[in-house]
C-alpha positions in Angstrom: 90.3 118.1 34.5 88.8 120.3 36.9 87.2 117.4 38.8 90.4 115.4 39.1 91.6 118.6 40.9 89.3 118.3 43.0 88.9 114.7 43.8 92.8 114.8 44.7 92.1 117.8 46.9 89.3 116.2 48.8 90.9 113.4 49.2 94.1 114.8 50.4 92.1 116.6 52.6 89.9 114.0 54.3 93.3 112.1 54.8 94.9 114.8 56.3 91.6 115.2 59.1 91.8 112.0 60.0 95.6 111.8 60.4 95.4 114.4 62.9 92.4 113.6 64.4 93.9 110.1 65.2 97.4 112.0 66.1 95.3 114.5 68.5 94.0 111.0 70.2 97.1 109.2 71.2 97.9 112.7 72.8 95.7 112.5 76.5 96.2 114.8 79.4 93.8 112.4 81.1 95.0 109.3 82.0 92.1 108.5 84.4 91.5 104.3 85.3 94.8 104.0 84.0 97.2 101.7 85.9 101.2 101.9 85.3 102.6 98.6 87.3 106.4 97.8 87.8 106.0 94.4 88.4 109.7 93.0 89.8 109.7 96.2 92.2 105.7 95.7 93.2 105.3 99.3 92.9 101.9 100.6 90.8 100.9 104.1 89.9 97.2 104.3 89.9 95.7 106.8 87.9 92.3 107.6 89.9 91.4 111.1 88.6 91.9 113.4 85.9 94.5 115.3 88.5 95.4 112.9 90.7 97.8 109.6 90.9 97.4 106.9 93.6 101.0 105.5 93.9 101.7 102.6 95.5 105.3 101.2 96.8 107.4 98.4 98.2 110.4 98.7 100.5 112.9 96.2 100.5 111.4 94.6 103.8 108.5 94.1 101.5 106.2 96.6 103.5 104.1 98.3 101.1 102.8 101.8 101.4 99.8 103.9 99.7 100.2 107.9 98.9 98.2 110.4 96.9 99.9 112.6 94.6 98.5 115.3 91.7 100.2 114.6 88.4 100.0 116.8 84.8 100.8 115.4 81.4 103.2 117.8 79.7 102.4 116.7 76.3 105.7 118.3 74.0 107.9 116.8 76.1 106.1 113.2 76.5 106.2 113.0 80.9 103.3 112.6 83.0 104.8 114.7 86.1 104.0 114.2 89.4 103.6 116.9 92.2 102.7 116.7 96.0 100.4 119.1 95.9 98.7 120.7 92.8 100.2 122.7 90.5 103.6 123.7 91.7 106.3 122.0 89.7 109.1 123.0 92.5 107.2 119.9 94.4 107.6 117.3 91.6 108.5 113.9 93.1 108.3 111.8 90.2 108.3 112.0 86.2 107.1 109.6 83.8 108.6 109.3 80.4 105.3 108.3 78.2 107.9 106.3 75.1 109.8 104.4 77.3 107.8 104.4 80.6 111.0 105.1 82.4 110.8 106.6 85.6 113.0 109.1 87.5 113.2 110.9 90.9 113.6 114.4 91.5 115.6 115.2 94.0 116.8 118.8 95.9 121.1 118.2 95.8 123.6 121.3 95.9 122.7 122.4 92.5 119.0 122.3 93.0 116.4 120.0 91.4 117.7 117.7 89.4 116.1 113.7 88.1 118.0 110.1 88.6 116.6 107.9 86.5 114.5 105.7 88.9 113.3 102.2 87.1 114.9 102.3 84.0 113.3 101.1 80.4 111.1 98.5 80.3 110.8 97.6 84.1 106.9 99.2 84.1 103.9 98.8 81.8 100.5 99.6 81.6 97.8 97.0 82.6 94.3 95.9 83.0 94.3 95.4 86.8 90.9 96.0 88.7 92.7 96.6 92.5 96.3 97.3 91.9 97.1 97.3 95.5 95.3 93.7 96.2 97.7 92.8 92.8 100.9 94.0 94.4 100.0 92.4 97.9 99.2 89.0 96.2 103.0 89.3 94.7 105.0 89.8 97.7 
């Protein structure tokens, strides 16, 4: 009886370690050669360091323009945000919602600092894209 115990123990145990070590996986704060691309805007966010976020954007007269940005993963809430310059959250330009990819603004209005949603659900996805910005030029 004693070594059913502790079969069942070990095994719940071994299942459990590899439950959270697959859990503790899916949860990066690095999101380094990755590329977020919002194809029908031809806007990309470029992921080029462990801190910092190449983003790349399309006016409506098609001109495209190139800016460097930090960004942190907040990883309860599920955002990548992103700051122009490092580490002060009151100069956060843009948040990424890691479910749904959505993308909002932050903005200074009357009340203070406060997101509109930006490119809604489903509108960018992550690819496999060696130059993003050669990608989005070759679009317009």
């Amino acid at each position: 009886m004693n070594s059913f115990l502790y079969k069942k123990n070990l095994n719940i145990f071994l299942f459990l370690i590899i439950f959270f070590s697959s859990t503790l996986s899916l949860a990066k704060k690095d999101y380094s050669n990755n590329k977020l691309l919002c194809p029908k805007l031809l806007w990309g966010f470029e992921f080029i360091s462990s801190d910092r976020v190449r983003i790349i954007k399309t006016d409506i007269n098609k001109k495209t323009f190139v800016n460097e940005y930090y960004y942190d993963v907040d990883l309860k809430l599920s955002y990548i945000n992103i700051f122009s310059s490092k580490n002060n959250i009151r100069d956060r330009i843009y948040s990424i919602e890691l479910n749904s990819l959505r993308i909002d603004v932050w903005a200074m209005t009357g009340g203070g600092f406060t997101t509109r949603e930006m490119f809604p659900t489903g509108l960018c996805k992550f690819v496999e894209v060696n130059n993003l910005l050669s990608y989005v030029e070759g679009k317009k």
